[in-house]
C-alpha positions in Angstrom: 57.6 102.4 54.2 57.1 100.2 57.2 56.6 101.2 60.7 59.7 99.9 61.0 61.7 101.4 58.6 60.3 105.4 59.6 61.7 104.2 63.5 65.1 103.0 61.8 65.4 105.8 59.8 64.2 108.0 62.5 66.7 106.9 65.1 69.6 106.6 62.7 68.9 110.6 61.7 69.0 111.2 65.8 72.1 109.5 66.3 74.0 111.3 63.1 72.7 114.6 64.3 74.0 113.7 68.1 77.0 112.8 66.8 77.6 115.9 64.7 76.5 118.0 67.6 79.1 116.0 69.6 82.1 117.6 67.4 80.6 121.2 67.7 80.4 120.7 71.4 84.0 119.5 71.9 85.1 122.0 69.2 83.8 125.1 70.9 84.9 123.4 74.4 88.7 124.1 72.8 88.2 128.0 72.4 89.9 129.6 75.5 89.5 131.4 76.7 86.0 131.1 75.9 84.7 134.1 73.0 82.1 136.6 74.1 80.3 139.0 72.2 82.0 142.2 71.5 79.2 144.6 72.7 79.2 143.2 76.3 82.0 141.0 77.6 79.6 139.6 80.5 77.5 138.1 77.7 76.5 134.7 76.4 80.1 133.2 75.2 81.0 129.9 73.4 81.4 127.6 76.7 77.3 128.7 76.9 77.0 127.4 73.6 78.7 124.1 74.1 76.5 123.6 77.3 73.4 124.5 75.1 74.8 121.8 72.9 75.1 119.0 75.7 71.7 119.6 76.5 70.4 119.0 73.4 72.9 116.1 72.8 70.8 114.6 76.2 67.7 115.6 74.5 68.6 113.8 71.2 70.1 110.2 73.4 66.6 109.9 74.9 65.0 110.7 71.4 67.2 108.0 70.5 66.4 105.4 73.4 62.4 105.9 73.2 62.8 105.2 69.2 65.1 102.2 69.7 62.1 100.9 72.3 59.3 101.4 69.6 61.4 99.5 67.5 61.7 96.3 69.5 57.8 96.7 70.4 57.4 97.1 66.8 59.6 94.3 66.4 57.9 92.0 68.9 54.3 92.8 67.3 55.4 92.0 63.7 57.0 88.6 65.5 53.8 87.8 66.7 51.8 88.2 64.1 54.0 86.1 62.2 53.6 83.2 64.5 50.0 83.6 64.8 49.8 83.9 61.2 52.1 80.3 61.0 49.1 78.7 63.3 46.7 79.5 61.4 
């Protein structure tokens, strides 16, 4: 596997994972009132888990934006080798 390839792969498993977390977030967004644990009603409840989920959705876009930028640096380097290989 090329350098290339990992970054694809790698960026396309971000962006399926962001997307899935995307669903959750909008899903648990749609439980109101929002569900709190049993045991104390001031607790964590699931509009804290859908923010949890938008943070790591933010985490996963920049994941996704510094892999698509290794690609096109990995891109341009494989581009110029190729010409300087068609110099030669």
């Amino acid at each position: 596997m090329t350098i290339e390839e990992a970054l694809v792969d790698a960026a396309a498993a971000v962006k399926s994972a962001r997307d899935v977390l995307e669903q959750k977030e909008l899903a648990l967004r749609d439980i109101l009132p929002p569900c709190s644990g049993l045991d104390d009603p001031l607790s964590l409840t699931s509009e804290d888990a859908a923010d949890f989920i938008y943070t790591a959705k933010n985490a996963l876009d920049d994941a996704e934006a510094t892999l698509n930028d290794l690609i096109k640096a990995a891109n341009a380097r494989r581009l110029s080798r190729d010409k300087d290989e068609e110099v030669k």
